[in-house]
KOLGU-610115 format. One record per residue: x, y, z of N, C-alpha, C in turn. Coordinates in steps of 0.05 Angstrom, whole numbers, plus 5000, padded with zeros to 4 digits. Example, Ala and Ser with C-alpha at 12.3 -4.5 7.8 and 13.67 -1.06 7.14 Angstrom:
# residues 2
526448865156524649105156526449345156;525749555142527349795143525850015157;
END
This chain:
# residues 695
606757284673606657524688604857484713;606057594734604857564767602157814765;599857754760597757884773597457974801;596258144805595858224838593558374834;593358314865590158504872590558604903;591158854906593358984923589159174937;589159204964586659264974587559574989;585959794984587760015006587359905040;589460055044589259885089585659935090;585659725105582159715117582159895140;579459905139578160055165579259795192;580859865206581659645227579159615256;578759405265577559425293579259545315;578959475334580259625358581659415362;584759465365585859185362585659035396;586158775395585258715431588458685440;587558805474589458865482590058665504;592058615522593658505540591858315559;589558425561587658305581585658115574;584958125550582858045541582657775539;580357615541580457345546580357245515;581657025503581356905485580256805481;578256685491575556455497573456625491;573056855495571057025507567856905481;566156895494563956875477563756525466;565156445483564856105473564355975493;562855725491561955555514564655405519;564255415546566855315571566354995578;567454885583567854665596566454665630;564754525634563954445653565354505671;565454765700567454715717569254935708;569255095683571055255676569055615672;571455745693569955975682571556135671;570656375660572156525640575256795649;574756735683576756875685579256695684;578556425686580956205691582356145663;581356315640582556255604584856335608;586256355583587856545572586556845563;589356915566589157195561591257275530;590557505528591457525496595257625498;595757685526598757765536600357565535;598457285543599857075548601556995519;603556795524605556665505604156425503;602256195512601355995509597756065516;596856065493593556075501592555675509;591555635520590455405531587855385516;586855225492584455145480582154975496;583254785514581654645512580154605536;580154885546577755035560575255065551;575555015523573555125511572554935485;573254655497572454365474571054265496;568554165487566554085496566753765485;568553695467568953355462571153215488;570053075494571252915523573752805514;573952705476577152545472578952745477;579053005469581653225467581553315494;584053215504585153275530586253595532;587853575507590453845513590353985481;589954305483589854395452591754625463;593854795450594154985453595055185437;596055495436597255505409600055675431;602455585418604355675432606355865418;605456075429606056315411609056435411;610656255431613556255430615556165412;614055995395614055905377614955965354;612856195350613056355329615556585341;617056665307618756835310617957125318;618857175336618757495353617357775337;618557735316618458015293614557985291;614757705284611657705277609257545302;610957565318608457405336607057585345;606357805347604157925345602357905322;603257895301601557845280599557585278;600457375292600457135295597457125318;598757285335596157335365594057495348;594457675332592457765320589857695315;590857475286589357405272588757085288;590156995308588356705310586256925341;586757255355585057275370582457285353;583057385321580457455305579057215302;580656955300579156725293576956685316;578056745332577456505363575456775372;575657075380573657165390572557445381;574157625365574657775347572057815330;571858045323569558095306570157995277;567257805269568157725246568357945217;569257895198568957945173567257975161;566058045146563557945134564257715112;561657545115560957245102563057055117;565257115145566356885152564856785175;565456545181563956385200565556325233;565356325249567456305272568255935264;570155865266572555625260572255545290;572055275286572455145312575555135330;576455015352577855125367580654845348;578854665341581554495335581754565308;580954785288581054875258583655005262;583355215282584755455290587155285305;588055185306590054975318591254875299;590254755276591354665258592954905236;591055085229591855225221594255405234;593855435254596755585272599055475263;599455135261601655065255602955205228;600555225201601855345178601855625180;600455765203602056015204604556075210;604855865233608055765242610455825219;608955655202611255555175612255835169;609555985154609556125137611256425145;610856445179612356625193615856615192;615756385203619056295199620656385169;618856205152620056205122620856595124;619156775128618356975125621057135145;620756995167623157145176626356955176;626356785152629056705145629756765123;627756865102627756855072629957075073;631456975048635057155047632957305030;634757615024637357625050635357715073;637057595092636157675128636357905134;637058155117637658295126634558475144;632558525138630058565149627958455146;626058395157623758265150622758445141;620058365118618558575114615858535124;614058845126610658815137610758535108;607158535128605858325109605558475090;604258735106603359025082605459015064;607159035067608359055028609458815018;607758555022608858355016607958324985;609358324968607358314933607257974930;605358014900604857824888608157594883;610857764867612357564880613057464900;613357704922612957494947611857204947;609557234951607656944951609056744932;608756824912610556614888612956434906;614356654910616656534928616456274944;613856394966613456234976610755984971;610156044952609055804928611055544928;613455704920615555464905616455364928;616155524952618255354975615755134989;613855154982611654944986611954694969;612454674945612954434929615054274950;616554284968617454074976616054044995;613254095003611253885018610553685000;609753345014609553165002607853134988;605053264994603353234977601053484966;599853454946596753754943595553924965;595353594982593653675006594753825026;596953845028599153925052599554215034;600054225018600354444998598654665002;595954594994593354714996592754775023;592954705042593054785065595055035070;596954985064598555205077598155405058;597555395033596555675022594555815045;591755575046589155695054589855785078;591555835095592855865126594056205117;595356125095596956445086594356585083;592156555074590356705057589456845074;588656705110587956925122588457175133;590557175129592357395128590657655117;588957585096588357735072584957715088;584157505095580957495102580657685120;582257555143580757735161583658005176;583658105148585558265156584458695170;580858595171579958805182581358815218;581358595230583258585260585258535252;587058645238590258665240591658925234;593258945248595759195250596959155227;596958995216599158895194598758665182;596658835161594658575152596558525117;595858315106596658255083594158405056;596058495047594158685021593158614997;594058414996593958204966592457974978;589857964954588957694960590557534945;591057284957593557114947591357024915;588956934922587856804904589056994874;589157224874589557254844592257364839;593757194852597157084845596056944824;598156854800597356594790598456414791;601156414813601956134820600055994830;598756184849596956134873593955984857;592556214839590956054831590655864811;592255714794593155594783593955384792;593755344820595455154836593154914840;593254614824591754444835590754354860;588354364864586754294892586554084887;586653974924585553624916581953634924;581553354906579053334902577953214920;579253054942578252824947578852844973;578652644995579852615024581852395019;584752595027587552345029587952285051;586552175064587352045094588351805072;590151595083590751345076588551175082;587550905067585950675082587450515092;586850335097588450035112588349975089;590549815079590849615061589649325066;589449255042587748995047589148765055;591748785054593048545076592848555104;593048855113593148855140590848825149;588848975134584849005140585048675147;584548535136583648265131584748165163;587448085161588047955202586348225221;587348405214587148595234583848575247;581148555232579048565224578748255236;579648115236579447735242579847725265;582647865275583247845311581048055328;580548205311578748435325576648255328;575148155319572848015325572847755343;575447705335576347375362576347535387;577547775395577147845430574447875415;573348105405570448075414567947925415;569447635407566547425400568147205418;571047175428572046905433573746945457;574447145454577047205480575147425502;573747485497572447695510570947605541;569447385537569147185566571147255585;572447135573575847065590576847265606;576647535584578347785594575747835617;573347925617571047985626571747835655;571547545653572047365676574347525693;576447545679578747595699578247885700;577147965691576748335708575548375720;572948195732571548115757573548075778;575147785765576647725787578947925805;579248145791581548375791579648595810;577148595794575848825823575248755849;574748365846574248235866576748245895;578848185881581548305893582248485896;581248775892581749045889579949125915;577548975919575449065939576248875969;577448715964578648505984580748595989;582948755979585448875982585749126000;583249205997582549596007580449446036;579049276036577349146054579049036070;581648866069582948666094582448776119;582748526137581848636163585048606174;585448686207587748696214589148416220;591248336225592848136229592247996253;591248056268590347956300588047846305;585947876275583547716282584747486269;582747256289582746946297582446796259;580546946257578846836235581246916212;582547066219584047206192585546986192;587246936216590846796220589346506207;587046406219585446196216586546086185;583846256162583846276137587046336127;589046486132592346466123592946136122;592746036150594145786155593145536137;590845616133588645356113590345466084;589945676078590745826047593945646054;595345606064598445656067598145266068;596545126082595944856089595744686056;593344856042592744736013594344775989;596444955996598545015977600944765984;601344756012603944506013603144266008;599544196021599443956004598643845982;597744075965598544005933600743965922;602744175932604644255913604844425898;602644645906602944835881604045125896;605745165880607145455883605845655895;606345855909604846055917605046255897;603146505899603146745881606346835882;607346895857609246965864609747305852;611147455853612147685842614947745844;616947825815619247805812621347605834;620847315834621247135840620947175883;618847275886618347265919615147295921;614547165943611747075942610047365950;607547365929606247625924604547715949;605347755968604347805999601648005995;601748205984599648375971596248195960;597447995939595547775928594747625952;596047485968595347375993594147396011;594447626017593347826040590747826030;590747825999587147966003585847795990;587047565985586247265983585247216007;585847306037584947046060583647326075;582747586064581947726078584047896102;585647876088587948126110588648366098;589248426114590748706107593048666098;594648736083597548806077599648826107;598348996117600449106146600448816166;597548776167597848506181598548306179;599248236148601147986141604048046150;604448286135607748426141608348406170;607048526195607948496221607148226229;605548006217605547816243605747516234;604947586207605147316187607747216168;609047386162611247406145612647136135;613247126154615146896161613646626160;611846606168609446386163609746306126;608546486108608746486083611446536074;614146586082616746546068617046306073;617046176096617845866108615545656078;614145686075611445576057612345616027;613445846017614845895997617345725992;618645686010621745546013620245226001;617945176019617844896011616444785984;614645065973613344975943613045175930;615845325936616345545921614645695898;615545905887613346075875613046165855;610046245840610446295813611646435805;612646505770613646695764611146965764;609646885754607347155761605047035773;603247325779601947115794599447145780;598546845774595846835755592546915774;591546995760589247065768587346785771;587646525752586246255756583546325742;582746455734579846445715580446225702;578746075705578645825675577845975651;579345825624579546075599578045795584;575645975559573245835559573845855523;574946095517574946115486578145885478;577045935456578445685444578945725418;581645705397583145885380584045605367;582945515338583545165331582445055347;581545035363579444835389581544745403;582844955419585544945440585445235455;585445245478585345575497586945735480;586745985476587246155471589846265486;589546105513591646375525590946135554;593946155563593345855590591745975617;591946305615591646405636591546705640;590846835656590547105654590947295683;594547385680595547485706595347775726;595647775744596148095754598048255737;600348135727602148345718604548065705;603948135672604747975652605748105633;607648085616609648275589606448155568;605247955569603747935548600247845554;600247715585598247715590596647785616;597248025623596948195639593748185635;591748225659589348405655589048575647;590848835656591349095641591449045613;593248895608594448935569591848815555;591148565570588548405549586148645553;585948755573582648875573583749185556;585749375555586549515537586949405508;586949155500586849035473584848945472;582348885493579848805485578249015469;579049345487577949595484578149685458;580549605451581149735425581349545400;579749275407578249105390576149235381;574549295405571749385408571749685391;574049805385574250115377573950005349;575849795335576449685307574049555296;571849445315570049375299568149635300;567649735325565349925313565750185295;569150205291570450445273569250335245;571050175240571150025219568149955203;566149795218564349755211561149925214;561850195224559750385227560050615206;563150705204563750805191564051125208;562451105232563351395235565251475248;565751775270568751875269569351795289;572551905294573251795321572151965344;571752195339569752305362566852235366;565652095351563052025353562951765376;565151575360565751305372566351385400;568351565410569451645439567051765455;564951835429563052025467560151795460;560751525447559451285452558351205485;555951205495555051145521553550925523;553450795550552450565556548750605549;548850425537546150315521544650505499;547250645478546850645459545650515427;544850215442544750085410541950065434;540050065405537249985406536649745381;535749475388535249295372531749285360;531449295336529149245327528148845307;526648765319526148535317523748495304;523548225287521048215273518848135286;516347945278513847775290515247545299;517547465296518247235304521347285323;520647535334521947605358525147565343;526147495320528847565313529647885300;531947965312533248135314534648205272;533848425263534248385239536648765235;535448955254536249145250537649295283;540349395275541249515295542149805294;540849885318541550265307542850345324;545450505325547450675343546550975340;545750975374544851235374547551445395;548551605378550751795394551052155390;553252265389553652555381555452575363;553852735336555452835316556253105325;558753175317559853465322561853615293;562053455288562653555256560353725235;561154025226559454125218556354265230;556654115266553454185271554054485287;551054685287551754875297552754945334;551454615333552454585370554754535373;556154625395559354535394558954235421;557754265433556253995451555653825435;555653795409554353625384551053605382;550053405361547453335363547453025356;544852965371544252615373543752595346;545152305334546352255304545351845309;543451875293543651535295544951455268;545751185271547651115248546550785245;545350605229546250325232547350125222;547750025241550549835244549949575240;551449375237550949035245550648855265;550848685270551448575296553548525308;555448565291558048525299558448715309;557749025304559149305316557049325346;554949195347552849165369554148945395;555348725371556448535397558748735416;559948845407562848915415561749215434;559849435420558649605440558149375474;556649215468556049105485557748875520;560448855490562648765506564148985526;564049225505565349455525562849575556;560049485552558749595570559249365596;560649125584561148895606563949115623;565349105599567849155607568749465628;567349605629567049875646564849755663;566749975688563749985710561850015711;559949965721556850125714557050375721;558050525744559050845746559550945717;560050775696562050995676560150845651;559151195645556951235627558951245593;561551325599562251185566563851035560;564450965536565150665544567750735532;568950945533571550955519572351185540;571751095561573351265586576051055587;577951205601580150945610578350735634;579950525624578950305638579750375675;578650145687579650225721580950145719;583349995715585549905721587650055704;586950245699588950435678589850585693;592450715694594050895712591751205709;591451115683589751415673586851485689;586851255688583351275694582551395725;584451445735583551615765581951515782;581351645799578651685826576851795824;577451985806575652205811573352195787;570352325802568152275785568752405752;570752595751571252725726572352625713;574752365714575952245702574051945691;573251965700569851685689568851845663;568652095674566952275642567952375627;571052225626572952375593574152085591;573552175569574051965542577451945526;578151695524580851705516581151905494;583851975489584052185465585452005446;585152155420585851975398588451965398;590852105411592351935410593651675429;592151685452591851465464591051155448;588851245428587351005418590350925399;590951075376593251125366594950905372;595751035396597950775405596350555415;594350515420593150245426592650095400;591950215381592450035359594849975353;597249995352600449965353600149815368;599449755392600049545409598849315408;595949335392595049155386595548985357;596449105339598448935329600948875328;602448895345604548735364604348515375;601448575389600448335407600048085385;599148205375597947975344600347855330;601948035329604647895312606547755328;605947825362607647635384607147425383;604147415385603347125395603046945370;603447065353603646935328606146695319;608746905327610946795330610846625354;610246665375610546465391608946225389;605746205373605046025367605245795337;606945955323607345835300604545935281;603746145284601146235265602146415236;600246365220601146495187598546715185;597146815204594847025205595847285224;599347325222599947555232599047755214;599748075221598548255213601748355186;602048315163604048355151605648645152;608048675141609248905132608048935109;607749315104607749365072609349495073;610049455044613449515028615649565059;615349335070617849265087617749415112;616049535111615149695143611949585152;612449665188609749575192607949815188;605049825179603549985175602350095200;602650435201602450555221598350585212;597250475235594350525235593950725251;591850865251590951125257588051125261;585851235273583451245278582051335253;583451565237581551655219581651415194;583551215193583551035165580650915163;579250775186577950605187574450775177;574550935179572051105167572851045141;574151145124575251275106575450975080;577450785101576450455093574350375086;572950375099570150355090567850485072;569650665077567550905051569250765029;571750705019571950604993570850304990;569550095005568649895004566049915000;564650115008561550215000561250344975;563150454965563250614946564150424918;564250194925565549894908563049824897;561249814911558649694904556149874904;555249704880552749784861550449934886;550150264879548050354893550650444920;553050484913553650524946554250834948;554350944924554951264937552451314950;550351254941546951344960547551214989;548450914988548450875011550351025032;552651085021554551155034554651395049;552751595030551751805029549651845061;548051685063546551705085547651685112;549951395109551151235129552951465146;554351675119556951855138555252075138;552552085138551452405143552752535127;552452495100554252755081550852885070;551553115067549353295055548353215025;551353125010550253024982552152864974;551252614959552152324946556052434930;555152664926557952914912560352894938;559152904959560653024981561752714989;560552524988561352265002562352104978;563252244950564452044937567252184937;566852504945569552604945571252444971;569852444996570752215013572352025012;570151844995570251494989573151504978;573851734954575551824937574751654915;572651704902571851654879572051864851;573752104862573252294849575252284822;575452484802577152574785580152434779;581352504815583052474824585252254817;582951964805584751714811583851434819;582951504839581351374863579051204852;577951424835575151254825575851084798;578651134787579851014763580050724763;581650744800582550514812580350264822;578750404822575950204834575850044812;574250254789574250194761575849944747;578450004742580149884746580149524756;580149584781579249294797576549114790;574849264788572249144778572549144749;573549224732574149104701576048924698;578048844718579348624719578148344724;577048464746575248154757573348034743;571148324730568848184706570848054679;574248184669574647984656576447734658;576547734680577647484689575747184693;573047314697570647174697569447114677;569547264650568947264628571047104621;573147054621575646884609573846534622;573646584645572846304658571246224641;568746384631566446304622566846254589;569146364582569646184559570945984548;573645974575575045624577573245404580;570245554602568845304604566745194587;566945394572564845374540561645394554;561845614572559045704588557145824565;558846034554558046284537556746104511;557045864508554745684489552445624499;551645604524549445534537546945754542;548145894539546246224551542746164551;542546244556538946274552538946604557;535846684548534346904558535047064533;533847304529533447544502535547544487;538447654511540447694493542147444493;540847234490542647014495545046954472;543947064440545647034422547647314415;546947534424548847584423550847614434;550847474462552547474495553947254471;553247074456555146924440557347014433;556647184416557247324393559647444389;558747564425561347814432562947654451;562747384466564047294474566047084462;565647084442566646954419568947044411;568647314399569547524392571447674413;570647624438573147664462575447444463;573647194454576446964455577646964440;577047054408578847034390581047264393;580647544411582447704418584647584436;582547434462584747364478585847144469;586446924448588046774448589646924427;589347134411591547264395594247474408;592847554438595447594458595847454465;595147294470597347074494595847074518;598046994537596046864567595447064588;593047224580592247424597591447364621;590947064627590247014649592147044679;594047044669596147074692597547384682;597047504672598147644664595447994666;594748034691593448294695593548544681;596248614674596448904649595748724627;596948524609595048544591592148474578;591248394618588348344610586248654602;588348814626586949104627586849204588;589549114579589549214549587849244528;586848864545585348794518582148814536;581348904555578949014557578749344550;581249474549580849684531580449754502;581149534497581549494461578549274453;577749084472576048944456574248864482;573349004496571048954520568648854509;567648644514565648564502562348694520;563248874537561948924552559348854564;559648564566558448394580559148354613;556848414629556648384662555748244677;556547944686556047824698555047974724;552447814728551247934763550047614766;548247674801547747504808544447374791;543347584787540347384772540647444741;542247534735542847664699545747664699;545847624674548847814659546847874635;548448164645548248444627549548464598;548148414580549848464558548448734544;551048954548549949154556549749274525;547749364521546049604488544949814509;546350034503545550294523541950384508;540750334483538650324471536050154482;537949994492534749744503534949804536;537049884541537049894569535149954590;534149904613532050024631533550114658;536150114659536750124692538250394677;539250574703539750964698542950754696;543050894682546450864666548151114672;551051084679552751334693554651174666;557151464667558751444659561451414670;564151184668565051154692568351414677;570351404696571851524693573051654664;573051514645574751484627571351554599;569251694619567751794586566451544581;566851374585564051094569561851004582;559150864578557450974579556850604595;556150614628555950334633553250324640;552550054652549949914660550450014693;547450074703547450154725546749894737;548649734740547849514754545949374786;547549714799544749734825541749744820;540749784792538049854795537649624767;539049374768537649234747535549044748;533349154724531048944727530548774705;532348474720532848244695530448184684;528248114697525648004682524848174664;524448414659523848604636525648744605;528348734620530448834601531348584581;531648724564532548574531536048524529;536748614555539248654552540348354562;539048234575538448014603539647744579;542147544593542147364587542347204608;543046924610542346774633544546554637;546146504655548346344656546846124673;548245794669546645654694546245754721;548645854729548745924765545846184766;545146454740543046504742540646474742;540446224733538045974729536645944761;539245844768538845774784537545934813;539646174812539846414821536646494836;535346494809532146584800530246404813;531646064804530545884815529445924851;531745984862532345924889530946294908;530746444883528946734903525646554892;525046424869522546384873521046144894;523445994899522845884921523045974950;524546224957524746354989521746484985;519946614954517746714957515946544959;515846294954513546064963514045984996;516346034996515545945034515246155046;515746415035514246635052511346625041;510846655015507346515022506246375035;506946175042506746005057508046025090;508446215093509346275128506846335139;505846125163504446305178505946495214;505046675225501946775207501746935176;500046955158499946995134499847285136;501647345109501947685106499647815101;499848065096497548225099497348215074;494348195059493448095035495648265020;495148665014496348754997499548734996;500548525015503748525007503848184998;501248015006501447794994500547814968;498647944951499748014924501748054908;503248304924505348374913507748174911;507248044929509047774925508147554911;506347464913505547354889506147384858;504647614849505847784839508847684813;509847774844513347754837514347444821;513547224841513147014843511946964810;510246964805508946884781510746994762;512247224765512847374741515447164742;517347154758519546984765519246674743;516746564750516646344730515246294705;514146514704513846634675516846654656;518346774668520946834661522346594644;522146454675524046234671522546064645;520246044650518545874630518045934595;519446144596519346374571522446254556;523846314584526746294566528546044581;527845904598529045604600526145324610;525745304591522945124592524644934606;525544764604526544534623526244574652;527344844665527044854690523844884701;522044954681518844974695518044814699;
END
């Protein structure tokens, strides 16, 4: 049976009328004032008057869209979002929330005015509890929770802020019970990169930015150099000009080498501002001079720019050359694939969003260095705008590696010094303009979008044309569409892999709590965190199999050394009674469900885990059982601690990095050279306790 919770009509505001600005009460865009908005009469309100982030070019909501019967209803409730008196306990929604959400009012309108029979639409006001149902079930053919859940929460306002509406919805959907009954997702479903494509994609990204990046840099000098020589030529009639033509035209015939050419005729444009002319002045007086010169050492197919190319790919150039205008090695295409190298490493390896990364400015990274003047820590300082109460954002430091520092750094080569961010269009971009306002907006995401599409193209061209096996693959037979938001999102499940990483992860994406950034990572309920799980119980017993073909698990040292026997013993007599789990992944998972010896190899211990002797905070993982907190383990004191050679060794090799830092001058400050000491002594105490041979 359909519950309902039916509200009498509310006390309404004054509904807004024909004139009224839609913006009203929100900060404007630089340059924008409030009579130049939309108005509430209009059929297309214009948003992005009123976005203060430089990537979003164009927002709008297009109210033609929507079916006639209800597009008033429609102007209503997104005027209540956007300037409208609120509700009580609602919050004003940002301009791209209210955008998003328009689309599922879209839906929900249409459905509403097609739903049979056609014969009338009805108000929202008498829309009942089956209603909604109805349109419950016509949601199941969205693909997924998330898409689902959305277009409910889009219907609901209907019901929120139905104090500014003529024809508000009367039923809170929530106590439908299709409605509430209806699974939420737990987690963030953006897609990650898969780990076939991560891996090249992540490898070439770092070749322009560590190998090919010279090159491109070189020849975009050489391109403004010719850009300022092009707009500079002098006229055709000075001495010195015709002079410098005849020498340029002299050293081409007695080499032999081709002149610039463009679609097979010599590039008069390139020439001209090669020898200091003008364009007009070659055309009226020279012409013929350089066709006659052409005839005799005819001309390139494009015309190369000549930078000598310095990186080297197998210890062979990368690329023979780098042209004015090339299908593959254009300046334009390489310095637009350098850019969006430089986007892939610092996305990818910072972890934060794509609007943070886009309003990125020149000499954002600050490096902190030790007593011995090396560089150990790097911090990106930019604007968070997600969640903050400023819609201008607030300064957000994040840190990064050197890798996401090298590539900031490549892009501050790669832009003018005029242009304070570094994800403005480049100058040689059709986009990038004249004008001082086009320097201070930042590509939009879907610009970047397609630059990643093009950048693995580029990768899979030159691949084929060089005979390379590090192209970027198909999954399940298509190429994988990348997107800006994967690469955050990627990385939160690779932090979220390792021991101690929801804390870390937690700090890195500015989430308020370790809760909020595992729902992210998608460690949640959901699956996600099953799947980690999952992976890391494969690998510890695939390692555990090793360690018993090689008859390791006889050698052990340290507390629990006999019973790491015991149970490893007791794992082999399982696994040779199935059969060959080693090649065979499901039934290794089987028999670590049925007979886990729950033993954990790490780097200075394996864990042979007694939740009773334990000292490190123990969680419980998906499935209810009770593991070793492996981020916080302390081998020298726990009873749990056995010792494989490679951890012998392991131990061996930190008590020796702490004798040459004792031994570093200048000498540490007494109370941290205790403490290392300290450590040190306890280290071969250890070893001396439970493998006497190595002391």
């Amino acid at each position: 049976m359909t519950s309902t919770f039916t509200s009498t009509m509310p006390e309404l505001h004054d509904a807004p009328g024909g004139d009224q600005r839609v913006l009203a009460g929100r900060p404007l865009r630089p340059g924008v004032v409030l009579a130049q908005t939309s108005r509430f009469a209009d059929d297309v309100w214009r948003l992005e008057h009123g976005l203060l982030q430089q990537h979003v070019k164009t927002l709008a909501l297009d109210f033609a869209t929507v079916p006639e019967r209800y597009r008033l209803h429609a102007k209503q409730l997104c005027y209540a979002m956007l300037a409208g008196p609120l509700p009580p306990g609602e919050k004003r929604q940002s301009l791209l929330s209210i955008r998003s959400v328009f689309s599922e009012l879209r839906r929900f309108l249409h459905w509403l005015d097609t739903r049979p029979p056609a014969t009338e639409q009805p108000d929202l006001a008498t829309l009942t509890g089956g209603d909604l149902t109805d349109y419950h079930r016509h949601l199941l053919a969205l693909p997924n929770v998330s898409a689902r859940e959305h277009a409910r929460r889009a219907v609901r306002l209907f019901w929120r802020y139905r104090t500014g509406l003529t024809d508000p919805l009367l039923i809170d959907p929530h106590h439908v019970d299709s409605w509430s009954h209806s699974k939420r997702p737990k987690e963030n479903t953006t897609d990650r990169v898969p780990e076939p494509v991560l891996g090249p994609l992540i490898t070439w990204a770092l070749r322009f930015v560590d190998e090919f990046a010279p090159d491109v840099l070189d020849a975009d000098q050489r391109w403004r150099d010719y850009r300022s020589r092009f707009r500079n030529g002098k006229r055709g009639h000075n001495a010195g000009v015709a002079t410098n033509l005849q020498s340029y035209i002299d050293d081409h015939v007695r080499s032999g080498l081709p002149l610039p050419g463009y679609e097979g005729r010599p590039n008069l444009q390139f020439i001209a501002a090669e020898i200091g002319m003008s364009i007009t002045g070659l055309l009226r007086r020279h012409r013929n001079t350089v066709l006659d010169a052409a005839a005799l050492v005819g001309v390139t197919e494009h015309t190369w720019l000549g930078t000598p190319i310095c990186g080297r790919l197998d210890n062979t150039p990368w690329i023979n050359d780098i042209a004015l205008t090339h299908p593959t090695q254009s300046i334009r295409k390489l310095a637009r694939l350098l850019q969006v190298s430089c986007y892939v490493v610092i996305a990818f390896l910072s972890g934060i969003r794509d609007s943070e990364v886009k309003h990125l400015r020149r000499g954002c990274v600050s490096v902190q260095r030790g007593s011995d003047g090396r560089a150990y820590r790097w911090k990106l300082t930019g604007r968070a705008f997600k969640g903050e109460p400023d819609a201008t954002g607030t300064e957000a430091t994040w840190i990064i590696g050197h890798p996401a520092a090298r590539a900031v750094a490549v892009l501050e080569k790669l832009q003018p010094a005029d242009r304070p961010l570094l994800f403005s269009h480049l100058a040689h971009s059709n986009a990038a303009g004249s004008s001082k306002t086009s320097a201070d907006q930042a590509q939009s995401t879907g610009v970047t979008n397609a630059q990643l599409g093009e950048l693995v193209r580029w990768i899979n061209d030159y691949c084929a044309r060089h005979g390379r096996t590090d192209s970027i693959p198909l999954i399940n037979g298509q190429r994988w569409r990348l997107s800006t938001r994967q690469f955050r999102r990627t990385l939160a499940w690779f932090i979220a892999r390792r021991p101690g990483g929801s804390i870390a992860g937690a700090i890195q994406y500015r989430h308020l709590s370790v809760q909020m950034f595992e729902g992210y990572a998608g460690t949640s309920d959901s699956g996600f965190r099953a799947e980690v799980e999952s992976e890391q119980a494969l690998a510890r017993g695939e390692h555990l199999l090793a360690m018993i073909d090689g008859h390791e698990h006889t050698t052990l040292a340290g507390p629990a050394a006999e019973e790491a026997r015991r149970r490893l013993d007791g794992f082999a007599g399982q696994a040779r009674f199935t059969g060959t789990v080693l090649t065979d992944p499901h039934r290794l998972a089987r028999l670590l469900r049925r007979a886990d010896p729950a033993v954990y190899p790490g780097t200075f211990a394996t864990c042979v885990f007694n939740r009773d002797k334990a000292l490190c905070h123990q969680h419980r993982d998906s499935h209810g059982t009770t593991q070793p907190g492996l981020g916080d383990c302390r081998p020298l004191e726990c009873a749990n601690v056995a010792l494989t050679a490679d951890n012998t060794a392991a131990l061996g090799a930190e008590r020796d990095r702490v004798d040459h830092e004792l031994a570093a001058r200048p000498s540490l400050p007494p109370l941290l050279q205790h403490r290392i000491r300290s450590r040190r002594d306890q280290i071969s105490h250890f070893l001396d306790r439970h493998v006497p041979e190595t002391g």
